[in-house]
N, C-alpha and C positions, 0 to 999 in steps of 0.2 A: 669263136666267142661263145662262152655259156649264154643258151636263153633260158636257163633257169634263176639267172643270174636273182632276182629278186625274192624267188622260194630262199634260195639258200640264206639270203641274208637275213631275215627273219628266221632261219632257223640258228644262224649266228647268234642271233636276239636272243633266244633264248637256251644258248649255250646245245645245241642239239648236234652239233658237226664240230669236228676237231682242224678241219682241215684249211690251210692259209684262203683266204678267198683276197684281191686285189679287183675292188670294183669304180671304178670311173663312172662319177654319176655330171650329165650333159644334158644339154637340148639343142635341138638340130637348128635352130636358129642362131646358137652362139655363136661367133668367129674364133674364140679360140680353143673351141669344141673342136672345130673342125682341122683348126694346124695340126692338132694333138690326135687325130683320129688315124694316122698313118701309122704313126708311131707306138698306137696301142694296140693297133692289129698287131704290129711284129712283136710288139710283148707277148699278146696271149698268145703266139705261135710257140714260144719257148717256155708256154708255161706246165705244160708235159712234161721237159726236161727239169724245171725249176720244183715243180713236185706240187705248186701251185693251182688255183684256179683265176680265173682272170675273165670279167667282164665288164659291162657297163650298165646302166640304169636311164632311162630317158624318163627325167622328172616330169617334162609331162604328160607321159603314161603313166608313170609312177607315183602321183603327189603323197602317199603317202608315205614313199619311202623319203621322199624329198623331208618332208616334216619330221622323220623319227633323227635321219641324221641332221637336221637342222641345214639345209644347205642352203645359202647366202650367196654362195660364188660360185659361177659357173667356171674351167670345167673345177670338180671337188674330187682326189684322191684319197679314198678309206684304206688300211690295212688290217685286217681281222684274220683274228687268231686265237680260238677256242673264248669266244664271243668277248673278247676283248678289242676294242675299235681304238684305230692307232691313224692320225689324220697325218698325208704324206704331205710335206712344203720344200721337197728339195725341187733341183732342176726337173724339166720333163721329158729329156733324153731318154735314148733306152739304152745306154750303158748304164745312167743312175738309176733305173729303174730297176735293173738288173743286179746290180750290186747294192741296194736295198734289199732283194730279197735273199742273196748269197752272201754276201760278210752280216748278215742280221743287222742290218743297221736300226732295223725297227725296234730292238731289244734297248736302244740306249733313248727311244721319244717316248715321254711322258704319256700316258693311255690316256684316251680322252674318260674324265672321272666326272663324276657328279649329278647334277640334274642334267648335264649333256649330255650325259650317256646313253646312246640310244638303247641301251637295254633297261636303261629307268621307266620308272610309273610314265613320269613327266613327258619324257618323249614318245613313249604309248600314247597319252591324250593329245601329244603335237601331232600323230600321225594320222588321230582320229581325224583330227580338226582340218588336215590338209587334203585327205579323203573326203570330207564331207563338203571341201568347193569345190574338188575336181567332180565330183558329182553333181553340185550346182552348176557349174560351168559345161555339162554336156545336158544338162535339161536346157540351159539356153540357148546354147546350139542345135537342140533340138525343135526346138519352138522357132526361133527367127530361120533355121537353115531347114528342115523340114516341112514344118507346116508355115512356113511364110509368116510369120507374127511378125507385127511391129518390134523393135526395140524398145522403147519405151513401154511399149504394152505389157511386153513381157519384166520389166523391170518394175511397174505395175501393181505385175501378179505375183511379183519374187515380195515385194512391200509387205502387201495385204496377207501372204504365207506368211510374213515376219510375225507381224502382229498376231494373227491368228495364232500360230504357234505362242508367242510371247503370254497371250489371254491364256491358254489350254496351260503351260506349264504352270502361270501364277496360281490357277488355281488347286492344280494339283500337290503344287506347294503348300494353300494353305487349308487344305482337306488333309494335309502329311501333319502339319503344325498345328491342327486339331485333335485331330488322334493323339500324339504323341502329348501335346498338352492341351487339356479341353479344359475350354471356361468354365468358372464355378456359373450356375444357373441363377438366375435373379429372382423366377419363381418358382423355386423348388417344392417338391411337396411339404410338409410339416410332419417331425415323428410326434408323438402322442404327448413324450416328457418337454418337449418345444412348445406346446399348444397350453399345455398346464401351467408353464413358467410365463407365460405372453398374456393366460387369464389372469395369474396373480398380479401380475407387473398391471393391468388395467384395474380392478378390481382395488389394488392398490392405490394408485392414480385415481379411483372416484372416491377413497376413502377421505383421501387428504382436504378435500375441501371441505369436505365434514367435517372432519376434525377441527380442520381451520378455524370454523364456524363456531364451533360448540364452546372453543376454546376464548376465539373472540370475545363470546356471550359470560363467561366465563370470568372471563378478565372483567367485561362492561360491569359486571354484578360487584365483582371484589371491586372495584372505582366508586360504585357506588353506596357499598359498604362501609367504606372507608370516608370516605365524604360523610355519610350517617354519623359514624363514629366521630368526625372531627367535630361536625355542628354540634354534636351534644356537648362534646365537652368543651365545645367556645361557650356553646349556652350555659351552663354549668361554673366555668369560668366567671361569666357575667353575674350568673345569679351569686354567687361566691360573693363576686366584688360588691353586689348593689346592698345584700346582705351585710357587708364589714361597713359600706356607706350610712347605712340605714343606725349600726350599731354604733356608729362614730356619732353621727347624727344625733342619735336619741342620747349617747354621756354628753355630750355638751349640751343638750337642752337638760339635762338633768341636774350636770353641774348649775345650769342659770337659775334653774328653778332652787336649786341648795342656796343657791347666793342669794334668791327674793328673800328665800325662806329667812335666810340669815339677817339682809336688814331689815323685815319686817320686826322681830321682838327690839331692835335699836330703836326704831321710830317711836314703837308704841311706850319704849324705856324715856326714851328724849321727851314725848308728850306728857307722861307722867309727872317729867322731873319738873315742869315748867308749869301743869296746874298746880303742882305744891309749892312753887315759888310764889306764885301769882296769889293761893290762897295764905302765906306767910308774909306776904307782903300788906294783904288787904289786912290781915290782924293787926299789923304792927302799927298801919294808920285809923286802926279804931282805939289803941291804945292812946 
């Protein structure tokens, strides 16, 4: 059995070896890890013959290999071949096993393609991620089986690292999201042609109620102008009228006085005519 068995496979990863690898990934707790485990000895005995290599992976020594090929099910059969990963589901006999790799049966199963693929970005960050709790999970075994820590204690101190970390990245976050985009300033300094346009804009701003004012004043005069000008000519108006009264006034007392005028010479004619009767009369009874 290769114990390089996990070098190689990352170097499958990254297309670095040509050569078939056939790796059984298990853990020693599983029961059907272990039916399978007789049977894959005698496989990698013939894998000299077969032109092959042939081992296995204990995920958990391995978690990261666990996470790049995504494995779900224990045991899990890979086929790699010039970094192309070929997932085996036939029986787990070693005659099948055998004639998978001698009639090429693996040439007719679809290649595992995609974000699956453990040669993707994707599965690079799954490998990270499954890497960094096998590394959590032997600090806490380090802690409770070591130095005797409480459980609790230590899941505690796993808490308060969370947070801790979680404060340190935010902020490093938004020291990133400031650089990259920095707020306009509220009080920025002033350029020179800002400070001229801001005294105009005031300077104008105190004019206006001056203006206001003067205009106000302005207006109050022309109202009272104009009021001026009406009175006179209401007065005017008046003196007009009392004037055309006065002359109305004065021909009908003139006409009245034409009309005395006129029967005073009738009366004085009438008194005449009536001493000359009176004195014809008195003749005519001295006769």
């Amino acid at each position: 059995m290769n114990s390089l068995m996990p070098q190689m496979l990352h170097e499958q990863c990254r297309h670095e070896t040509f050569r078939q690898v056939r790796v059984l990934s298990y853990a020693p707790w599983c029961p059907a890890c272990q039916q399978i485990e007789a049977t894959w000895e005698s496989f990698a005995k013939e894998s000299e013959r077969l032109g092959i290599t042939v081992g296995k992976v204990d995920v958990t020594q391995e978690p990261g290999l666990s996470g790049r090929f995504f494995v779900t099910t224990l045991p899990t059969i890979y086929h790699a071949n010039d970094g192309v990963f070929r997932r085996y589901r036939g029986s787990r006999t070693l005659e099948d096993l055998q004639g998978y790799i001698v009639e090429r049966k693996w040439e007719a199963v679809e290649p595992v393609a995609g974000w699956k693929s453990p040669s993707s970005i994707m599965m690079h960050g799954m490998a990270g991620l499954f890497h960094f709790s096998g590394w959590i999970r032997q600090i806490h075994n380090y802690l409770t089986g070591t130095l005797g820590v409480h459980v609790w204690v230590s899941y505690a101190i796993f808490i308060l690292a969370t947070l801790l970390i979680g404060l340190l990245l935010g902020l490093i976050l938004v020291l990133i999201s400031d650089c990259l985009c920095p707020a306009k300033s509220k009080y920025r300094a002033e350029t020179p042609e800002e400070a001229i346009t801001k005294e105009n804009v005031e300077n104008a701003a105190l004019e206006e109620p001056e203006e206001a004012a003067e205009l106000s004043m302005d207006d109050a005069e022309e109202a009272a102008d104009v009021k001026d000008l009406s009175d006179g000519e209401d007065a005017a108006n008046s003196s007009a009228d009392e004037s055309e009264e006065d002359l109305a006034l004065g021909k009908e007392s003139g006409e009245e006085e034409i009309e005395d005028l006129s029967e005073q010479p009738l009366a004085e004619s009438e008194t005449e005519s009536t001493v000359r009767q009176r004195k014809s009369q008195g003749a005519e009874k001295e006769l």
